[in-house]
C-alpha positions as CSV (number, residue, x, y, z in Angstrom):
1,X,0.0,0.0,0.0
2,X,3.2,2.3,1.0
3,X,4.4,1.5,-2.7
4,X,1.2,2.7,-4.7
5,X,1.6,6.1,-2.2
6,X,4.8,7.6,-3.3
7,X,4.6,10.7,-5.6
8,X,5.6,9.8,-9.3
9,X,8.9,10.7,-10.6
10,X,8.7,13.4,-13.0
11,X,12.0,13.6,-15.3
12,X,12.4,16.7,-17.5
13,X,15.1,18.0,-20.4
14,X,17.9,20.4,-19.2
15,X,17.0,23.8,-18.5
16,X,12.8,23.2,-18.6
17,X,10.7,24.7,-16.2
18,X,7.5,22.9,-14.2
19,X,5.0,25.8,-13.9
20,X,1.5,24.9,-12.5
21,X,-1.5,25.9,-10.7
22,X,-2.2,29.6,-11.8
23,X,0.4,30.5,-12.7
24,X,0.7,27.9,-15.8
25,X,-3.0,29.3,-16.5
26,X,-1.1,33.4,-16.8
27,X,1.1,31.8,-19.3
28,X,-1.3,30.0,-21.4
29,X,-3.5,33.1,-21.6
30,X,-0.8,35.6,-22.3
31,X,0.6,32.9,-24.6
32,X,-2.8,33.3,-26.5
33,X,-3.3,36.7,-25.7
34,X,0.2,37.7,-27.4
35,X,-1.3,35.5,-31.0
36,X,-4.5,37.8,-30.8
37,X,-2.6,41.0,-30.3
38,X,-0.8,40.3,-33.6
39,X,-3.4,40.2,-36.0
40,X,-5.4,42.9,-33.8
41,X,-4.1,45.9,-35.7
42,X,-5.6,44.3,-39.4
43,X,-8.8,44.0,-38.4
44,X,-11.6,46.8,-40.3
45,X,-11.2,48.9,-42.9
46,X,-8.3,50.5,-41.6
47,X,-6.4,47.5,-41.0
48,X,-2.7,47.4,-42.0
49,X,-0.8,44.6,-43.9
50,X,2.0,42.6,-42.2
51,X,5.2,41.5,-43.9
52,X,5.9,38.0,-43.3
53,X,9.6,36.4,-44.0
54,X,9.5,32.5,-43.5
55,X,13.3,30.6,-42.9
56,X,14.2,30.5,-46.7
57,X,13.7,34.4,-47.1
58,X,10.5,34.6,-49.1
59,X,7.8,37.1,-48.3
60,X,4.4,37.2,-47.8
61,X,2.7,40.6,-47.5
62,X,-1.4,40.4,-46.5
63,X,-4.1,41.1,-43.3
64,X,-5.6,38.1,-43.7
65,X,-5.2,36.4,-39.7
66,X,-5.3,32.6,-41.0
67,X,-2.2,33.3,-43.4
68,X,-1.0,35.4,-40.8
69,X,-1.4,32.2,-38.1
70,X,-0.3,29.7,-40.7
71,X,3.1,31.7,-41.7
72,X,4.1,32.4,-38.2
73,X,6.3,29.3,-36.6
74,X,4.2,29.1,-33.5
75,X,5.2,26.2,-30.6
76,X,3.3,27.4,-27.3
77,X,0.4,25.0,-26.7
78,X,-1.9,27.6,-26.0
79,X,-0.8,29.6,-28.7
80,X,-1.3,27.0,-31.0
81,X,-5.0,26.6,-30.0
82,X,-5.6,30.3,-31.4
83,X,-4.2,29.5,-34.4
84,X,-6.7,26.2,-34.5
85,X,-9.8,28.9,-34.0
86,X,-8.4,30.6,-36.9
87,X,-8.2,28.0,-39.2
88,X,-11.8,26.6,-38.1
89,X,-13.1,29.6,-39.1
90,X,-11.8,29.5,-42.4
91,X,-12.6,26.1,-42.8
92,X,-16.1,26.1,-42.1
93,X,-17.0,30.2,-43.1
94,X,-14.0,31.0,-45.5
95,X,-13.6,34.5,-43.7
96,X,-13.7,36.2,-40.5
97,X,-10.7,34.5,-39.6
98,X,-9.2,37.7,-37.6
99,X,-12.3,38.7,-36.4
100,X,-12.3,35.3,-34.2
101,X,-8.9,35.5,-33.6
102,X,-9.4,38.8,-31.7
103,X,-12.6,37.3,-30.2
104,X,-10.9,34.5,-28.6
105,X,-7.9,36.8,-27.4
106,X,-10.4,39.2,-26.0
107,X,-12.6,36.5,-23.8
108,X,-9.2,35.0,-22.6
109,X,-8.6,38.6,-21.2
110,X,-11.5,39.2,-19.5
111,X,-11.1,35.3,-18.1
112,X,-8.3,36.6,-16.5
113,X,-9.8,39.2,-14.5
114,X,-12.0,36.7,-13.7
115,X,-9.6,34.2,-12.2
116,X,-8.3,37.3,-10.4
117,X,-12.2,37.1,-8.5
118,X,-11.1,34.0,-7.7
119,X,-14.1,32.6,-9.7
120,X,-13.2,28.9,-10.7
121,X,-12.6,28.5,-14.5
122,X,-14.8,25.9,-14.8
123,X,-18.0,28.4,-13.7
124,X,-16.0,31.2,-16.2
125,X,-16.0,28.7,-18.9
126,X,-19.9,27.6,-18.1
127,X,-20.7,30.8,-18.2
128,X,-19.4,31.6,-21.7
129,X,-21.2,28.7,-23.5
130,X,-24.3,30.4,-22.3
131,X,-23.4,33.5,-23.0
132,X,-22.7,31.8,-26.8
133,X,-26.0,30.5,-26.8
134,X,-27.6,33.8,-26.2
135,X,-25.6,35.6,-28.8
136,X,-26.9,32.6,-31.1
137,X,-30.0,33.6,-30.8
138,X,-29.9,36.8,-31.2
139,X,-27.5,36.9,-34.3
140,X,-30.9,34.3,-36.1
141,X,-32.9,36.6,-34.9
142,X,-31.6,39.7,-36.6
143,X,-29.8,37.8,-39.7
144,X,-31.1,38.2,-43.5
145,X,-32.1,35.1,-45.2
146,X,-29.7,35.3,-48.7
147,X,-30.9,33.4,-52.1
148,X,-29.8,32.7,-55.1
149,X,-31.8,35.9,-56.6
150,X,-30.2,38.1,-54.3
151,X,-27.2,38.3,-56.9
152,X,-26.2,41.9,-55.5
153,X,-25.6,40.8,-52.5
154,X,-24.0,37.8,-53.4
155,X,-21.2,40.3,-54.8
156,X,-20.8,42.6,-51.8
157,X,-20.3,39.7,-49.8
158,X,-17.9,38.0,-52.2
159,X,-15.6,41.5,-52.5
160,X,-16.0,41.9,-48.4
161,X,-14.1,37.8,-48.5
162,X,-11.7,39.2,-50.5
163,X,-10.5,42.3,-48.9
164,X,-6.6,42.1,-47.7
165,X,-5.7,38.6,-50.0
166,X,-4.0,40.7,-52.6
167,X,-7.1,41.1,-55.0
168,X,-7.7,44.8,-54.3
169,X,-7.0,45.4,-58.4
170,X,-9.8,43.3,-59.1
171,X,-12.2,42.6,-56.7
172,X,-15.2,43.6,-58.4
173,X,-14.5,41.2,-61.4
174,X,-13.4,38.4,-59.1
175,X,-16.4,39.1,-57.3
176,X,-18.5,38.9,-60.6
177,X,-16.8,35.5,-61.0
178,X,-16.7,34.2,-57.9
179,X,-20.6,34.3,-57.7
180,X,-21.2,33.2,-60.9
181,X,-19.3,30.6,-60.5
182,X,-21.4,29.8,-57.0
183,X,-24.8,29.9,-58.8
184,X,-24.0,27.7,-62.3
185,X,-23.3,24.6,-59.5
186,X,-25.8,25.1,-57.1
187,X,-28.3,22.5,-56.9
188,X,-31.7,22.6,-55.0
189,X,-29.9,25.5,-52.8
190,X,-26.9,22.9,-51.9
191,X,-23.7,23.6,-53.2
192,X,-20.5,21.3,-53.5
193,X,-17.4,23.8,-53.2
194,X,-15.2,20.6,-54.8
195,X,-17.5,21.1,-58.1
196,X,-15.8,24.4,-58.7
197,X,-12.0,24.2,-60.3
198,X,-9.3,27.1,-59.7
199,X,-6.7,26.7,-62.4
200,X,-4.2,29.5,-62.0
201,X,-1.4,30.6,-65.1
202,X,1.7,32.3,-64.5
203,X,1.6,36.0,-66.3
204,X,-1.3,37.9,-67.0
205,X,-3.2,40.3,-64.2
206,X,-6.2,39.7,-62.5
207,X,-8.3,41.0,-65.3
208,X,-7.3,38.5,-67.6
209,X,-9.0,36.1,-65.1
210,X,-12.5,34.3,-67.0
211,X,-15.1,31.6,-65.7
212,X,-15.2,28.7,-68.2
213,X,-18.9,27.1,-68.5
214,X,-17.1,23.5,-68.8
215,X,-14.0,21.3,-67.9
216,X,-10.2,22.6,-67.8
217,X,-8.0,20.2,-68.4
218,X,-4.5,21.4,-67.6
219,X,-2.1,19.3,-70.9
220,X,-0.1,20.4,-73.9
221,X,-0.7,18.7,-77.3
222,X,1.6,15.9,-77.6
223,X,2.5,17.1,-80.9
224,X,2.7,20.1,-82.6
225,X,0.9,19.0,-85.7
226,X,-2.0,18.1,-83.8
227,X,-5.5,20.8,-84.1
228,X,-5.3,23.5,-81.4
229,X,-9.0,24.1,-81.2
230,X,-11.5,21.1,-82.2
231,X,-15.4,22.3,-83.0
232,X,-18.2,19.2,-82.1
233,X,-15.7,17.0,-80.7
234,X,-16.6,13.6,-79.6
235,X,-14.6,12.9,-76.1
236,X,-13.8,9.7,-74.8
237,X,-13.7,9.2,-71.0
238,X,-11.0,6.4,-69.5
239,X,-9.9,5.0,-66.2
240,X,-6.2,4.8,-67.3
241,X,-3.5,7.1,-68.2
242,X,-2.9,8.0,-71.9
243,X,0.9,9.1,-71.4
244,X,3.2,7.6,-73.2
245,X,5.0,4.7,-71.1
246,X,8.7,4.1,-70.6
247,X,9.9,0.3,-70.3
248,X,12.0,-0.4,-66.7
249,X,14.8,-1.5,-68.3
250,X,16.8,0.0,-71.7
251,X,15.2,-1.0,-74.5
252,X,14.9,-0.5,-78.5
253,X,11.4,-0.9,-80.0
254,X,11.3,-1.0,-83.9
255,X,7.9,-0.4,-85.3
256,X,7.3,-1.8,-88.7
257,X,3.7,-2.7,-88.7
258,X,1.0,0.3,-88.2
C-alpha cells in the first residue's frame, strides 16, 4: 500500500521549467493573448498589412489572420489553439478568420480578470457557453435570409471575403466570377465547393482572369501538328492514363507494322 503512495517521478530535459497551478494558467492566456494582439491591428477597414519572412527568405505581404497564423512558426500549446480557432473559421465560413482570432484573445482577457475574483474557470468557462447560446439567438434573430436571386448581395459579400488577400486590383471582377461561378453549381440551394476548379497561369493580371462554363483540363498537345482548337468533338472518358509509357529496363522498340 506504502508503494502505490509515493509521488511519481517526473524527469524533465535540461534547462525546462515545471510551472503549474495559476500560474501555468497566466502563461497560457498571455501565450494566447500575445497570438490575438498580432493580427489585432488588421482587423476593419483600416487594417494594416504585415510583412511575413519565413526561414528561406520569401515574403508574404497580407491582413488576412489565417495566413498570418499559418506563416508564423508558432510552438506554445496555448498559442497554437488560437491558431486552430483561426483555421476553423476559415474552414467552415472562409472568412472572419481575424475577427475570431481577436474574439478568442479578447474573452481569454476578460477570463483573467475573472480568475483574479477568484471565480473557478470551470464556472468562467460555463458561463461563456451560455453566453454563446444567447448571442446565437440573437445573431438568427436579426440575420437576412440570402438566395440565389439576391445576386447583389452575393457580390458585396464575395468582394468583403476578399479584402486584404491581394485582390484589391480586381475585386469587383473576381467578385462577378466568384458568384457566378457559385450559382452555375448550385443544386436545390446545396452547393459542393469541390465542383468548382481554380486553375491558376503564370503572367497575365487579375483581369485577364474568365469563368469557363465546362471542364479545364491542364495538358499540352503531344504534338505540334495536332488541331489546337477542335469544334463538335466527340470525347472519350478512360480510367487509365494515356501518357506515353517508358519500359523499366533500356530497351529498342522498332515499329514496322502500323
Amino acid at each position: 500500500m506504502a508503494e502505490n503512495l509515493k509521488q511519481p517521478v517526473i524527469v524533465l530535459p535540461e534547462n525546462a521549467q515545471r510551472i503549474l497551478g495559476k500560474d501555468a494558467q497566466r502563461l497560457n492566456i498571455m501565450a494566447a493573448k500575445a497570438v490575438a494582439e498580432i493580427v489585432r491591428s488588421t482587423l476593419g477597414p483600416k487594417g494594416m498589412d504585415k510583412m511575413l519572412v519565413d526561414n528561406l527568405g520569401d515574403v508574404v505581404i497580407t491582413n488576412d489572420g489565417v495566413t498570418i497564423l499559418e506563416t508564423m512558426d508558432i510552438e506554445h500549446p496555448a498559442a497554437k489553439m488560437i491558431v486552430e480557432v483561426a483555421k476553423a473559421q476559415e474552414d467552415e465560413v472562409g472568412d472572419g478568420t481575424t475577427t475570431a482570432t481577436v474574439l478568442a484573445g479578447e474573452l481569454l482577457k476578460r477570463a483573467e480578470d475573472l480568475l483574479d475574483q477568484d471565480i473557478h474557470p470551470v464556472v468562467i468557462a460555463h458561463g461563456y457557453k451560455k453566453a454563446a447560446e444567447i448571442a446565437n439567438r440573437v445573431v438568427d434573430s436579426v440575420a437576412v435570409k440570402v438566395t440565389a436571386e439576391d445576386r447583389d448581395l452575393l457580390v458585396k459579400l464575395a468582394k468583403t471575403s476578399m479584402n486584404g488577400r491581394g485582390t484589391e486590383s480586381g475585386t469587383e471582377r473576381l467578385a462577378q466570377l466568384g458568384v457566378d461561378a457559385v450559382l452555375k453549381v448550385v443544386n436545390s440551394g446545396k452547393l459542393d465547393i469541390e465542383d468548382i476548379k481554380i486553375e491558376k497561369k503564370a503572367g497575365g493580371s487579375l483581369e485577364d482572369s474568365r469563368l469557363i462554363d465546362g471542364i479545364v483540363l491542364d495538358k499540352e498537345r503531344v504534338h505540334s501538328g495536332m488541331p489546337a482548337v477542335v469544334e463538335n468533338a466527340k470525347i472519350a472518358l478512360l480510367n487509365v492514363a494515356l501518357e506515353i509509357k517508358e519500359p523499366e529496363t533500356d530497351a529498342q522498340i522498332q515499329i514496322t507494322a502500323p
